[in-house]
Biopython code that builds the backbone (N, CA, C, O; Angstrom):
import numpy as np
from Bio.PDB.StructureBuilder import StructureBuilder

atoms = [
    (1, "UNK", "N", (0.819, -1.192, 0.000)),
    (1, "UNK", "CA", (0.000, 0.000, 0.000)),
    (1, "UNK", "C", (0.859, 1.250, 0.000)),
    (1, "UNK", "O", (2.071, 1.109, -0.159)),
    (2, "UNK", "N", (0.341, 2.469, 0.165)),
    (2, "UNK", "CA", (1.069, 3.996, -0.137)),
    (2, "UNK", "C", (-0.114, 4.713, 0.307)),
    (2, "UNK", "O", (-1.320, 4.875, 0.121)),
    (3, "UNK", "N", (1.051, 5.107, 1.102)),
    (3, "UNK", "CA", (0.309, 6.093, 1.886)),
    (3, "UNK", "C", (0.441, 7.855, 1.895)),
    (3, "UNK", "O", (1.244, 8.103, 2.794)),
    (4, "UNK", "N", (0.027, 9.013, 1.328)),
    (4, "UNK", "CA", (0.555, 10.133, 1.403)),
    (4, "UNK", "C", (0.093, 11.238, 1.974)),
    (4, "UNK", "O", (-1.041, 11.700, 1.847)),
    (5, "UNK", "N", (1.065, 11.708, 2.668)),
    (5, "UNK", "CA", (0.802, 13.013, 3.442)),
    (5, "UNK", "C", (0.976, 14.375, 2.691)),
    (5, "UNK", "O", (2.110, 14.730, 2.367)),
    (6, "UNK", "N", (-0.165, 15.184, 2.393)),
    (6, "UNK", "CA", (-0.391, 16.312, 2.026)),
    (6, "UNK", "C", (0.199, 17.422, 3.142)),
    (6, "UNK", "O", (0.292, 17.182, 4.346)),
    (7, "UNK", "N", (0.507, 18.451, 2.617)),
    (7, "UNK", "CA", (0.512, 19.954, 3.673)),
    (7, "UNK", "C", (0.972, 21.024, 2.664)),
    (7, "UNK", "O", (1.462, 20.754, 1.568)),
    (8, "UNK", "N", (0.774, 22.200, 3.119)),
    (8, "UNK", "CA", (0.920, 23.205, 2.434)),
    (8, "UNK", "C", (-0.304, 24.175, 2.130)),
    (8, "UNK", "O", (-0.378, 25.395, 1.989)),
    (9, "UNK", "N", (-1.037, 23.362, 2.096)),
    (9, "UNK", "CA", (-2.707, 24.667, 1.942)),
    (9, "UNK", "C", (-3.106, 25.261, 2.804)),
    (9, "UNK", "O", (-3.042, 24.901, 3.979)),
    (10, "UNK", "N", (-3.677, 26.454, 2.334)),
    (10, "UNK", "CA", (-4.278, 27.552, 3.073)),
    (10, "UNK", "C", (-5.006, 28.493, 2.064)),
    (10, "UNK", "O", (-5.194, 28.260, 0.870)),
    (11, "UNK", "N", (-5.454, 29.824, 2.910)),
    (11, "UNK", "CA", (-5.799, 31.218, 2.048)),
    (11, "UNK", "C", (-4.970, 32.107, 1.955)),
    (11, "UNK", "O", (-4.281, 32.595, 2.851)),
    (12, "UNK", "N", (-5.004, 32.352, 0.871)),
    (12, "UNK", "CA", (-3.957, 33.256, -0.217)),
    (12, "UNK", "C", (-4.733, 34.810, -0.909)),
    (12, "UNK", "O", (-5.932, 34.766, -1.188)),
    (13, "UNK", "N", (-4.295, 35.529, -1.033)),
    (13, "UNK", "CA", (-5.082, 36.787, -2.179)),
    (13, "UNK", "C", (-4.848, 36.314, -3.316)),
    (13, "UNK", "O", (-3.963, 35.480, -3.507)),
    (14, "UNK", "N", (-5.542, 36.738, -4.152)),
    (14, "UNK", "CA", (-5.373, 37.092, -5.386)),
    (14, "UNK", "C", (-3.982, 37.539, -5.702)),
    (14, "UNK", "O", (-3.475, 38.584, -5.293)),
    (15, "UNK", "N", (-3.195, 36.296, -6.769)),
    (15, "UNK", "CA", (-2.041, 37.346, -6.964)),
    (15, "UNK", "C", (-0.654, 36.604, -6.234)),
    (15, "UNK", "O", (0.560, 36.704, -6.410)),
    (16, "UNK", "N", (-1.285, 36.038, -5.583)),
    (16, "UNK", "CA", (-0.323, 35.156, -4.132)),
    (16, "UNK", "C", (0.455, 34.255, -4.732)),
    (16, "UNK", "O", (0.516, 34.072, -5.948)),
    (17, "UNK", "N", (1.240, 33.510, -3.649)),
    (17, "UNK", "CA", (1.650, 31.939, -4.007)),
    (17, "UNK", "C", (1.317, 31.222, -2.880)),
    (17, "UNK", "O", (0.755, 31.582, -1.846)),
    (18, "UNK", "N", (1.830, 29.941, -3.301)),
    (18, "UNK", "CA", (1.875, 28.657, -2.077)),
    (18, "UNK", "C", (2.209, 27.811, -2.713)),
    (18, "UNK", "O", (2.038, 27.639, -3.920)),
    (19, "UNK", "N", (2.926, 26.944, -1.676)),
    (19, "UNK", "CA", (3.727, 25.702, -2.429)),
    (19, "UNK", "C", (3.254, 24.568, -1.081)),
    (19, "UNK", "O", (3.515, 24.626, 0.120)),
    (20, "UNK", "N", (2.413, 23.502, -1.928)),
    (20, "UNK", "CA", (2.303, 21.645, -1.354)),
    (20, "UNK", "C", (3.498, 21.418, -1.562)),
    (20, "UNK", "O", (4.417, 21.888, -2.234)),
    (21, "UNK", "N", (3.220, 20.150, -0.467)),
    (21, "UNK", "CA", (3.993, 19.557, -0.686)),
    (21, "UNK", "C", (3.360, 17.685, -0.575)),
    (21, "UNK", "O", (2.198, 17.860, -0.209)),
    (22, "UNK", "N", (3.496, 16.617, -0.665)),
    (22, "UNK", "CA", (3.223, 15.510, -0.546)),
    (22, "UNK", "C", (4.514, 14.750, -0.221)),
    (22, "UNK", "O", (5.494, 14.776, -0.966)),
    (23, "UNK", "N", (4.474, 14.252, 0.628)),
    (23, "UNK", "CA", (5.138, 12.649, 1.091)),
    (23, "UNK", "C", (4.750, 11.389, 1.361)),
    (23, "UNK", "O", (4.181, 10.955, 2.363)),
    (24, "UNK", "N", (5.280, 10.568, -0.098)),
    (24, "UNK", "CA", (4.647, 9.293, -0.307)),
    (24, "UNK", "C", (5.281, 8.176, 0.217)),
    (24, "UNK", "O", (6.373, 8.100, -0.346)),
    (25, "UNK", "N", (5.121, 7.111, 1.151)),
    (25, "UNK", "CA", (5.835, 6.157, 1.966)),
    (25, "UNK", "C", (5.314, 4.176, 1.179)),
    (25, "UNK", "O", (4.100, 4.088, 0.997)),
    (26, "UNK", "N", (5.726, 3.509, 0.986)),
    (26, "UNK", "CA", (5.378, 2.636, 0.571)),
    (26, "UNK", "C", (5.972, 1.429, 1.168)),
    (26, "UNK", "O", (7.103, 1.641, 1.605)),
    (27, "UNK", "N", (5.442, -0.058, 1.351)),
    (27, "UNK", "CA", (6.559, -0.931, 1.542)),
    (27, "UNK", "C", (6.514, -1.773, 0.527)),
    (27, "UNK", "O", (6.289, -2.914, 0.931)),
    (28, "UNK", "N", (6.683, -1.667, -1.119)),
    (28, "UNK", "CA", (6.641, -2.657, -1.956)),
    (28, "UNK", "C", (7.830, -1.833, -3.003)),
    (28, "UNK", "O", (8.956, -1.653, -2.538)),
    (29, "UNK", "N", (7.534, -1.393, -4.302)),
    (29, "UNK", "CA", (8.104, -1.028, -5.091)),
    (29, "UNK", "C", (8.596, 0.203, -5.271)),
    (29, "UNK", "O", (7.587, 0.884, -5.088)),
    (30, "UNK", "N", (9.176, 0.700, -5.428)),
    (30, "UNK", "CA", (9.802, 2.762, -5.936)),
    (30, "UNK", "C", (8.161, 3.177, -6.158)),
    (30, "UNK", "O", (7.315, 2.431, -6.651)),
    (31, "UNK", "N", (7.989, 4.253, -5.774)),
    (31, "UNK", "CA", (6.888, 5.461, -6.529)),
    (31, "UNK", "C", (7.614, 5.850, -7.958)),
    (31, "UNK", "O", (8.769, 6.260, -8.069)),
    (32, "UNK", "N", (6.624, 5.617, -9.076)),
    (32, "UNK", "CA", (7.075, 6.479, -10.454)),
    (32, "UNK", "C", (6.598, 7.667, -10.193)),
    (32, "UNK", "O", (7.143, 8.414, -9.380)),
    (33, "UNK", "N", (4.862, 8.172, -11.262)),
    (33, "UNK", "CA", (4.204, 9.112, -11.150)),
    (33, "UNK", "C", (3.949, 9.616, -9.662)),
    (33, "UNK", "O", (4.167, 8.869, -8.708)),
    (34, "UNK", "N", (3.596, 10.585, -9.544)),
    (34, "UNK", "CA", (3.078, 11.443, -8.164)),
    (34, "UNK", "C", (2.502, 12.821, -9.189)),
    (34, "UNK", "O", (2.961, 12.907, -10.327)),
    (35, "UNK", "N", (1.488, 13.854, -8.694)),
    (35, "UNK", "CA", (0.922, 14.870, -9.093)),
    (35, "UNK", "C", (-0.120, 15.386, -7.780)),
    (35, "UNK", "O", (-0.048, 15.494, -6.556)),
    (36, "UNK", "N", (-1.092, 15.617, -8.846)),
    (36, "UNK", "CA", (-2.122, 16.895, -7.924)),
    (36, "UNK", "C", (-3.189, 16.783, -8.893)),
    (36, "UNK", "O", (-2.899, 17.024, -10.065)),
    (37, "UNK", "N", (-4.204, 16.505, -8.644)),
    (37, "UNK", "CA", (-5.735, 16.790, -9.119)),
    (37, "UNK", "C", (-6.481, 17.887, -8.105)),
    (37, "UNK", "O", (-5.985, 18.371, -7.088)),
    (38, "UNK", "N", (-7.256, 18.039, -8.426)),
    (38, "UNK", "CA", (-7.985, 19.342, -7.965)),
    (38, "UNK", "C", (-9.626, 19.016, -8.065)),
    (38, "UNK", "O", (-10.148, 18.711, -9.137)),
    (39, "UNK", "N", (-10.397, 19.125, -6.762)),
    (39, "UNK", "CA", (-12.182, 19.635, -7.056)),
    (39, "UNK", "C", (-12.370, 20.614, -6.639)),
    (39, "UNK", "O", (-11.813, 20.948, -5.593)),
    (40, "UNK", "N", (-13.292, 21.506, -7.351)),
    (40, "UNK", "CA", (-14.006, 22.356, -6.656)),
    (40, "UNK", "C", (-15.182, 22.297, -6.141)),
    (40, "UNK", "O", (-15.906, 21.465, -6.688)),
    (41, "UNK", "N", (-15.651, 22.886, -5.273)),
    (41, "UNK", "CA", (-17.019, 22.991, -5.127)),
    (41, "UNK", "C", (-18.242, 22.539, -6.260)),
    (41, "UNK", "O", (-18.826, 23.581, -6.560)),
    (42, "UNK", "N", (-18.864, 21.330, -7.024)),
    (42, "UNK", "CA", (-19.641, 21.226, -7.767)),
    (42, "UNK", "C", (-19.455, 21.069, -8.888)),
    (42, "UNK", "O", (-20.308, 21.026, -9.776)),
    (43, "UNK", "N", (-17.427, 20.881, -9.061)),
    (43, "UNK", "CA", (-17.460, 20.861, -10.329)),
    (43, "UNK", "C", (-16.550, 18.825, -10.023)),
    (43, "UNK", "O", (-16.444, 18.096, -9.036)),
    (44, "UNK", "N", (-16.180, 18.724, -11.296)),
    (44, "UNK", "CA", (-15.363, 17.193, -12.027)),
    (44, "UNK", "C", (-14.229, 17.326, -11.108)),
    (44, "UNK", "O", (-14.297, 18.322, -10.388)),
    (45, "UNK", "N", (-13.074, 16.479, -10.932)),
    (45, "UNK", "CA", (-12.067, 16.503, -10.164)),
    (45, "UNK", "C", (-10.951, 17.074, -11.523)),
    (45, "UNK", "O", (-11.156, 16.669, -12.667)),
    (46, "UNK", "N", (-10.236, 17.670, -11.331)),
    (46, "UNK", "CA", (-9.285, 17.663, -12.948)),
    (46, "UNK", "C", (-7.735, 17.824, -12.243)),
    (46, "UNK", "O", (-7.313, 18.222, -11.157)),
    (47, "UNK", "N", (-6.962, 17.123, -13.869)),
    (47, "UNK", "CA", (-5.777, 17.414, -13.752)),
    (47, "UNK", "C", (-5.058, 18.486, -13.408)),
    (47, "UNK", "O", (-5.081, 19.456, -14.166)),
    (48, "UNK", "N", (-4.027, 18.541, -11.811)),
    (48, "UNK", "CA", (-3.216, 19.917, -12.254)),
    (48, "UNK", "C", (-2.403, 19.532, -12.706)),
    (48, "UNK", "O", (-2.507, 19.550, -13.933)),
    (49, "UNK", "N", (-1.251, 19.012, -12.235)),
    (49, "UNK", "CA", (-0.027, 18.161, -12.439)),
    (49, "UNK", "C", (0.969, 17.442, -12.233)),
    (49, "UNK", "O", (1.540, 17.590, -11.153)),
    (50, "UNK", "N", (1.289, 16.830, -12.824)),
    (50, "UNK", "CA", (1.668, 15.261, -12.681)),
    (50, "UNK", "C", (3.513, 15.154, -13.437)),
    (50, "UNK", "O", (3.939, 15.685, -14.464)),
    (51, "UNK", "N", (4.383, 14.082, -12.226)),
    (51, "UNK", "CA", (5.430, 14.154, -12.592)),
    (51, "UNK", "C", (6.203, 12.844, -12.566)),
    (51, "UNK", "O", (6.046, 12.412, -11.424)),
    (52, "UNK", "N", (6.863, 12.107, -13.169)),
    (52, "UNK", "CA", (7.079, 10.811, -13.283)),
    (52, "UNK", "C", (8.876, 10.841, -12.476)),
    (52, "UNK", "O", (9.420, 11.908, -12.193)),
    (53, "UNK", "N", (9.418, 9.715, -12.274)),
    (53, "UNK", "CA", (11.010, 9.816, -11.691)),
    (53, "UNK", "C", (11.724, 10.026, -12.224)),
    (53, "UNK", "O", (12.804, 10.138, -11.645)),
    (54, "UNK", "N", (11.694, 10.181, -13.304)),
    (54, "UNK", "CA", (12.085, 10.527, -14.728)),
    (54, "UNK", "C", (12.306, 11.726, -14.593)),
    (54, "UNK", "O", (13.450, 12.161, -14.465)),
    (55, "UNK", "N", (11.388, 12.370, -14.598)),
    (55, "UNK", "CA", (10.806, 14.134, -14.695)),
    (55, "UNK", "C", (10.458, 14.739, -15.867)),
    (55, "UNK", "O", (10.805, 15.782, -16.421)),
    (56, "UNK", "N", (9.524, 13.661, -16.182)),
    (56, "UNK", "CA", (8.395, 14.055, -17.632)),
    (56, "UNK", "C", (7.323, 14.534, -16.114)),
    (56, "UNK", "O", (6.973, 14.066, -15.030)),
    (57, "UNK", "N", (7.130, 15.908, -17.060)),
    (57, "UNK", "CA", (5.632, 16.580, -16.488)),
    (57, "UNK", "C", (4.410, 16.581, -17.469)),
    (57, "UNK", "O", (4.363, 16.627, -18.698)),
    (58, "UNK", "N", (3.464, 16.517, -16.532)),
    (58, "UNK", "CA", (2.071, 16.857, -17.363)),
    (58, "UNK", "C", (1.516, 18.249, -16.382)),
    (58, "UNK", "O", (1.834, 18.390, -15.202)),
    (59, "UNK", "N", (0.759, 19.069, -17.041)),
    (59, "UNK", "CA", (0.022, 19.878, -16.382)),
    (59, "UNK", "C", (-1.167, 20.141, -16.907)),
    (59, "UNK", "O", (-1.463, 19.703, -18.018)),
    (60, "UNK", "N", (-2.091, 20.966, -16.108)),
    (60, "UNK", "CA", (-3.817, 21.016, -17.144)),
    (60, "UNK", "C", (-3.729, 22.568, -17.500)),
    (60, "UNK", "O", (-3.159, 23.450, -16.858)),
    (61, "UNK", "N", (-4.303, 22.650, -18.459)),
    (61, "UNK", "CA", (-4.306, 23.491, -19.332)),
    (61, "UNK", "C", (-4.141, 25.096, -18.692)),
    (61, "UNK", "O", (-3.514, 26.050, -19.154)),
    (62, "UNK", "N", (-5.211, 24.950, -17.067)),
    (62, "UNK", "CA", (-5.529, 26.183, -16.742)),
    (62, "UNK", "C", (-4.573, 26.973, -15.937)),
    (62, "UNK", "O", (-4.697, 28.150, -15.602)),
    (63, "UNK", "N", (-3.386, 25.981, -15.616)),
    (63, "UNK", "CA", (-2.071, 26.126, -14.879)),
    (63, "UNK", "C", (-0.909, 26.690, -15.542)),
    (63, "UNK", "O", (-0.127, 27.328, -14.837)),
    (64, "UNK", "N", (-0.684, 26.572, -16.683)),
    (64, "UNK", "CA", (0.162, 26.047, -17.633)),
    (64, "UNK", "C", (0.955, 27.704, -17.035)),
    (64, "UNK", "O", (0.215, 28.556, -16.543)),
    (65, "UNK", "N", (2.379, 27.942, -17.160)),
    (65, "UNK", "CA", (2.583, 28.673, -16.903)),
    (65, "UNK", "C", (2.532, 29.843, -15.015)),
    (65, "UNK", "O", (2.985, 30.938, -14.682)),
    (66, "UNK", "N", (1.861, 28.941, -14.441)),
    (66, "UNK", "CA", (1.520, 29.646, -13.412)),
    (66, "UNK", "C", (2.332, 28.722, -12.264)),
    (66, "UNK", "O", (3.051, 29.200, -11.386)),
    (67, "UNK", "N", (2.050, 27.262, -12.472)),
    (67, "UNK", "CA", (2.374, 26.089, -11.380)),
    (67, "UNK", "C", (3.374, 25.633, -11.812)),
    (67, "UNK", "O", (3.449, 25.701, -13.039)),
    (68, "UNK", "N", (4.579, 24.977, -11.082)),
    (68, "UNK", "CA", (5.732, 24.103, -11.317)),
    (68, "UNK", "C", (5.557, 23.285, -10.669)),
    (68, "UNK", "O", (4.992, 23.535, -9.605)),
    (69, "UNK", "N", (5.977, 21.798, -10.993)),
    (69, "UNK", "CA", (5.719, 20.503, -10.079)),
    (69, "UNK", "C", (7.536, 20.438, -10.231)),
    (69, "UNK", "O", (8.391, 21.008, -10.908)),
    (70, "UNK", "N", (7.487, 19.272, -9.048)),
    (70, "UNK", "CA", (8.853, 18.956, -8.660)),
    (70, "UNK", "C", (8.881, 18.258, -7.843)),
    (70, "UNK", "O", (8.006, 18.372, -6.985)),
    (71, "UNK", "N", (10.044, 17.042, -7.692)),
    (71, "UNK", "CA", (9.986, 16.096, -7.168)),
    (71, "UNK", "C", (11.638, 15.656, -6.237)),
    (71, "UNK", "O", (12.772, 16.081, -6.459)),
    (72, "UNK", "N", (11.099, 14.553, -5.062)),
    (72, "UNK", "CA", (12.759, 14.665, -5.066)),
    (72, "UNK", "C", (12.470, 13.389, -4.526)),
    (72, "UNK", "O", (11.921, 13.182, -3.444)),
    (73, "UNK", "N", (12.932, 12.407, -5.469)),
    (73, "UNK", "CA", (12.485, 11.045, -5.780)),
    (73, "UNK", "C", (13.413, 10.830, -4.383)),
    (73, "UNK", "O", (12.647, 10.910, -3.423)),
    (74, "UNK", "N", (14.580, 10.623, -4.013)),
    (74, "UNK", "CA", (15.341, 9.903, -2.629)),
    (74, "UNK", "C", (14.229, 10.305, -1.016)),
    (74, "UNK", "O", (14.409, 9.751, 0.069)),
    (75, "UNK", "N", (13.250, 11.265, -1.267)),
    (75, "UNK", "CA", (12.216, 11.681, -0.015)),
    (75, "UNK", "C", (11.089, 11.062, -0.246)),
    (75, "UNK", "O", (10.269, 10.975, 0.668)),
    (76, "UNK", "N", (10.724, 10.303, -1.984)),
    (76, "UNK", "CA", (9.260, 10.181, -2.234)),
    (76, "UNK", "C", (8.258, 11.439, -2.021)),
    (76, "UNK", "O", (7.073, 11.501, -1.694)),
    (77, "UNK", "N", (9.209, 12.390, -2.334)),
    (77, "UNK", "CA", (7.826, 14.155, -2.298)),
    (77, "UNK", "C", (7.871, 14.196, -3.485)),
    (77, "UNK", "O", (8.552, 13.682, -4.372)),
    (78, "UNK", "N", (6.839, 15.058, -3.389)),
    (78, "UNK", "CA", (6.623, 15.875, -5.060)),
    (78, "UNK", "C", (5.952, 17.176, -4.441)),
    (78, "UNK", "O", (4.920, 17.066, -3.778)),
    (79, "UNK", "N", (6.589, 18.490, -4.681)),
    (79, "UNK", "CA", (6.623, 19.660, -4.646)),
    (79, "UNK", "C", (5.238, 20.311, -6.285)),
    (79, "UNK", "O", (5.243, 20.176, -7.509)),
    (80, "UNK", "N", (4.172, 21.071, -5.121)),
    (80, "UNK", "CA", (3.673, 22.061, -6.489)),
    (80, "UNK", "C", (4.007, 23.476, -5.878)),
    (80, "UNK", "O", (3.558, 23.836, -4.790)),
    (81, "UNK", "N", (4.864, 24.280, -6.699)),
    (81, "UNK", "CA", (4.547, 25.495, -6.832)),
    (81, "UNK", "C", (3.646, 26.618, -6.959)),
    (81, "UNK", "O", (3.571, 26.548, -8.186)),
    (82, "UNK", "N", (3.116, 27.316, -6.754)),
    (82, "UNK", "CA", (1.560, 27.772, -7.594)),
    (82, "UNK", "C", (1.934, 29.163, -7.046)),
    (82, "UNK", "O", (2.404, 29.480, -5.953)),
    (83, "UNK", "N", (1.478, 30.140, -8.463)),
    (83, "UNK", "CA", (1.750, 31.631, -8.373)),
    (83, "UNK", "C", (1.140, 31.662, -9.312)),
    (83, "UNK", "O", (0.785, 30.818, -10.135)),
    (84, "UNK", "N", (0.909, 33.439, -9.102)),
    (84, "UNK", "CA", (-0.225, 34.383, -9.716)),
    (84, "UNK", "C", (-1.691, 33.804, -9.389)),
    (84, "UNK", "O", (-2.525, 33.890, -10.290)),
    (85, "UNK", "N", (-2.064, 33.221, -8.161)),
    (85, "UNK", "CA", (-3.194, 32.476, -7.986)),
    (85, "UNK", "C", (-4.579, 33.126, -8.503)),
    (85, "UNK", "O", (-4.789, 34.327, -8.671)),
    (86, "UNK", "N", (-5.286, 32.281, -8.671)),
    (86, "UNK", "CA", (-6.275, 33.179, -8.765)),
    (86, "UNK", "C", (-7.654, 32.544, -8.322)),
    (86, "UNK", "O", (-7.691, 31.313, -8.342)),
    (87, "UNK", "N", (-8.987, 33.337, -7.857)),
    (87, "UNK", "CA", (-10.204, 32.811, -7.180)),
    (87, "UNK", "C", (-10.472, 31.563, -8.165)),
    (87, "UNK", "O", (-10.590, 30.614, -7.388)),
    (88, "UNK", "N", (-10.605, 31.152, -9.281)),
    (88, "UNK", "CA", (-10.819, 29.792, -9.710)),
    (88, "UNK", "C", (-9.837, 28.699, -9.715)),
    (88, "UNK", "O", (-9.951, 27.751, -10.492)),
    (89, "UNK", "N", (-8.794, 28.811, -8.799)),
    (89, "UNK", "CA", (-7.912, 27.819, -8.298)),
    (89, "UNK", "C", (-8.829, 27.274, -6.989)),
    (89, "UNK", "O", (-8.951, 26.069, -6.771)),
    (90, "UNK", "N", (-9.404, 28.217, -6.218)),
    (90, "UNK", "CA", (-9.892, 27.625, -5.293)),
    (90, "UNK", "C", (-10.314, 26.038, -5.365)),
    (90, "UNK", "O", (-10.935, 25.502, -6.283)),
    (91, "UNK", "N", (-9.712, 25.288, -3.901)),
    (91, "UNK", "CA", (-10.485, 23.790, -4.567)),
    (91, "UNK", "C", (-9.801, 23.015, -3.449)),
    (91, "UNK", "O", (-8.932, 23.545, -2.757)),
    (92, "UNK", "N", (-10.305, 21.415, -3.229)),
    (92, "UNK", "CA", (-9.408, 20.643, -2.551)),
    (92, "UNK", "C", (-8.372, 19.918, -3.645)),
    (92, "UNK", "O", (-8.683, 19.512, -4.765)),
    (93, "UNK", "N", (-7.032, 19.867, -2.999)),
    (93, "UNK", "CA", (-6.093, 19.759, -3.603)),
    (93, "UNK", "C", (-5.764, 17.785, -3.401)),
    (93, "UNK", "O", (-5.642, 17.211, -2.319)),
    (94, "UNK", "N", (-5.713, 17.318, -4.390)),
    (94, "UNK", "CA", (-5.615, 16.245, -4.090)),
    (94, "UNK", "C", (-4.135, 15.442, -4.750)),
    (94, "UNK", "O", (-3.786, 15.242, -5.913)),
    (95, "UNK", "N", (-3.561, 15.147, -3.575)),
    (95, "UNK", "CA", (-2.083, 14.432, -4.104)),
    (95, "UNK", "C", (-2.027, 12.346, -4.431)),
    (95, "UNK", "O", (-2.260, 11.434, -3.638)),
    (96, "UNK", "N", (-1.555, 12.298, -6.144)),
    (96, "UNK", "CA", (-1.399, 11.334, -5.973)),
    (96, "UNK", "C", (-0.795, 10.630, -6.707)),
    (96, "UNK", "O", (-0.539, 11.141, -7.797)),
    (97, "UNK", "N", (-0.242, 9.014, -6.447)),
    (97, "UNK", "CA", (0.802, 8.490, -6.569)),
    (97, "UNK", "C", (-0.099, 6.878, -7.242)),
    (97, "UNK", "O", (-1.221, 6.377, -7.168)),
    (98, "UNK", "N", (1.508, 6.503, -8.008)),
    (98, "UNK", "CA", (1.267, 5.438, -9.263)),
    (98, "UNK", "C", (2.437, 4.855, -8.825)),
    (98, "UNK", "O", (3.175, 5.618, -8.201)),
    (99, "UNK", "N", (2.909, 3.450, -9.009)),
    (99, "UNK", "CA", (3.893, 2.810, -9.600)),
    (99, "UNK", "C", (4.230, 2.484, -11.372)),
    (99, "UNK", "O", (5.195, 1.937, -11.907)),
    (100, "UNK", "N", (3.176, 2.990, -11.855)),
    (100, "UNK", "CA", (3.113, 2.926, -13.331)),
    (100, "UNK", "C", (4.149, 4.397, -13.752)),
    (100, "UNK", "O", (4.804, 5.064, -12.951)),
    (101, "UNK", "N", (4.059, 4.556, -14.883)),
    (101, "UNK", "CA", (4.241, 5.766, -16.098)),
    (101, "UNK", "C", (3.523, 6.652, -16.250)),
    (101, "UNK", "O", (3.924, 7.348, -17.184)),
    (102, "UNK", "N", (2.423, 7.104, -15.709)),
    (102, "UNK", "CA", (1.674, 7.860, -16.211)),
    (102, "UNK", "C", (1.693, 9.140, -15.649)),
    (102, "UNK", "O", (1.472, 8.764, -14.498)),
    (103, "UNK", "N", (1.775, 10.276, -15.556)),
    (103, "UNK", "CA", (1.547, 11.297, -14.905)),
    (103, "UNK", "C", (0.450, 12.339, -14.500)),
    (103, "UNK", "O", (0.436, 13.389, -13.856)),
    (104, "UNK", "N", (-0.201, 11.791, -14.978)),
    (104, "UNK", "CA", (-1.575, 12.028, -15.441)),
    (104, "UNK", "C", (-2.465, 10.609, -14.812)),
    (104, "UNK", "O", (-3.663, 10.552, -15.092)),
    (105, "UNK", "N", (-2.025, 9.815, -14.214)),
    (105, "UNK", "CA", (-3.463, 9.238, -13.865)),
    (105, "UNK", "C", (-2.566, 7.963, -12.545)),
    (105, "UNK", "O", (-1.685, 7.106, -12.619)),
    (106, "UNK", "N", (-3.433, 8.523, -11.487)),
    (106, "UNK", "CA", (-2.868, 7.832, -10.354)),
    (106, "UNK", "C", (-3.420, 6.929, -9.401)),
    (106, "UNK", "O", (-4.519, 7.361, -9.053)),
    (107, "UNK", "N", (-3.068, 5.630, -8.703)),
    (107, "UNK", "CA", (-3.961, 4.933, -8.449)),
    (107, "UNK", "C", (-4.191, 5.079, -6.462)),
    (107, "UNK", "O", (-4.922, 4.327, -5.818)),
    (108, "UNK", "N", (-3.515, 6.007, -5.978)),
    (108, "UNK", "CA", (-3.177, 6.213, -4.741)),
    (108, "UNK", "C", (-3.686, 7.900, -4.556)),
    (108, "UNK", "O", (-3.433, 8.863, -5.280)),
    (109, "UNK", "N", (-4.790, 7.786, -2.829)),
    (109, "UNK", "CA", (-4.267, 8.928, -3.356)),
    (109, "UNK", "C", (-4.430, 9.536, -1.474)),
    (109, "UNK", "O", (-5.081, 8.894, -0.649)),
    (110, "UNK", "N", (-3.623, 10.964, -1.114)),
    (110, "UNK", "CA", (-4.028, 11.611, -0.005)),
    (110, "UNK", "C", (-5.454, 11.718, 0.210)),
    (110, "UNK", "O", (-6.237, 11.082, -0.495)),
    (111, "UNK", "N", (-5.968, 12.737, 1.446)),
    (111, "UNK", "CA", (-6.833, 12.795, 1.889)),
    (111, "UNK", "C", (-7.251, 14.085, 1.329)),
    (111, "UNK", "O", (-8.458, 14.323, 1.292)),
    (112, "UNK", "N", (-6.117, 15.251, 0.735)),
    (112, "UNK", "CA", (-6.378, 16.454, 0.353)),
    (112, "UNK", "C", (-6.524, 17.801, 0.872)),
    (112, "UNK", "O", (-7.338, 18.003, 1.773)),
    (113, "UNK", "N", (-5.789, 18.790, 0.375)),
    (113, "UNK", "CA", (-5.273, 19.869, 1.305)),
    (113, "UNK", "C", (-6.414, 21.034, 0.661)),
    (113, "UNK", "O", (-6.581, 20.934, -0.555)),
    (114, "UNK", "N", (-7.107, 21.986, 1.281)),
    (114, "UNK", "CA", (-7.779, 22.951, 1.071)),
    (114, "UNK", "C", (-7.091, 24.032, 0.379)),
    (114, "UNK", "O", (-5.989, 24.188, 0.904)),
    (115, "UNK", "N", (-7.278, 24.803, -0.537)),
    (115, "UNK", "CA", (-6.842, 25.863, -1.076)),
    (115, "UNK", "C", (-8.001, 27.031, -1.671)),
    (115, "UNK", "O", (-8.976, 26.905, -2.413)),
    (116, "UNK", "N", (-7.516, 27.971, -1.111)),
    (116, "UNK", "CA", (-8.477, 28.672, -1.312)),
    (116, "UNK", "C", (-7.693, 30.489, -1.590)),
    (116, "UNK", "O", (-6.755, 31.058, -1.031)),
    (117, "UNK", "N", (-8.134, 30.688, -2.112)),
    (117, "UNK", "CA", (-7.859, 32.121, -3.348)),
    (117, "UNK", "C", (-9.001, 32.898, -3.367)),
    (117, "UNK", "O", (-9.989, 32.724, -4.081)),
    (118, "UNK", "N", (-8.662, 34.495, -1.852)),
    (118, "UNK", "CA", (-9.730, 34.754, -1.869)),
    (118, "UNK", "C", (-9.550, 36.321, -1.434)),
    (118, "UNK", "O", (-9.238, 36.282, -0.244)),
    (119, "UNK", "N", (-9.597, 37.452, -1.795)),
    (119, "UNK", "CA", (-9.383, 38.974, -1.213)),
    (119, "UNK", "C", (-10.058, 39.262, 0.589)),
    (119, "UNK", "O", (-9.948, 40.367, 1.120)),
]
sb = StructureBuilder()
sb.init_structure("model")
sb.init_model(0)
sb.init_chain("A")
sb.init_seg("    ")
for serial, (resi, resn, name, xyz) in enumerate(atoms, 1):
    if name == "N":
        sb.init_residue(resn, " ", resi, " ")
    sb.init_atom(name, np.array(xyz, "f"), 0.0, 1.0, " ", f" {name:<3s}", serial, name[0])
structure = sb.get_structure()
């Protein structure tokens, strides 16, 4: 099993930053992928982004430019960056982890850190 600990969320202004963080612990194989999905209030869960041991990234479209993912495979973390926030980031932040390739789609996941983007 894999287990991961989220931290790093809170409220931010408009404009702000904040940086998660996740620490993934396992007793079977290496972690590949690790990332961040996101819900909001009423909406789909969606991709933010996703980073393999490698350090192929994926990110979703609405980030692109704003968030950096990062990882430091010998801790099992994966670091998100996030700047220039803005009120439709608001959301629970959800961290999670694969033994596969994919960066983008994970079979593990935290409990999820609150973020919220708000004047």
């Amino acid at each position: 099993q894999v287990q991961l600990v989220e931290s790093g969320g809170g409220l931010v202004q408009p404009g702000g930053s904040l940086r998660l963080s996740c620490a993934a612990s396992t007793d079977r194989f290496a972690i590949n992928a690790m990332g961040w999905y996101r819900q909001a209030a009423g909406e789909e869960r969606e991709l933010v982004a996703g980073i393999t041991s490698g350090g192929t990234t994926k990110y979703g479209e609405s980030v692109k430019g704003r968030f950096d993912i990062s990882r430091d495979n010998g801790k099992n973390t994966v670091y998100l960056r996030m700047t220039n926030l803005k009120p439709e980031d608001t959301a629970v932040y959800y961290c999670g982890a694969t033994y596969y390739y994919t960066p983008d789609s994970f079979d593990y996941w935290g409990q999820g850190t609150q973020v919220t983007v708000s004047s």
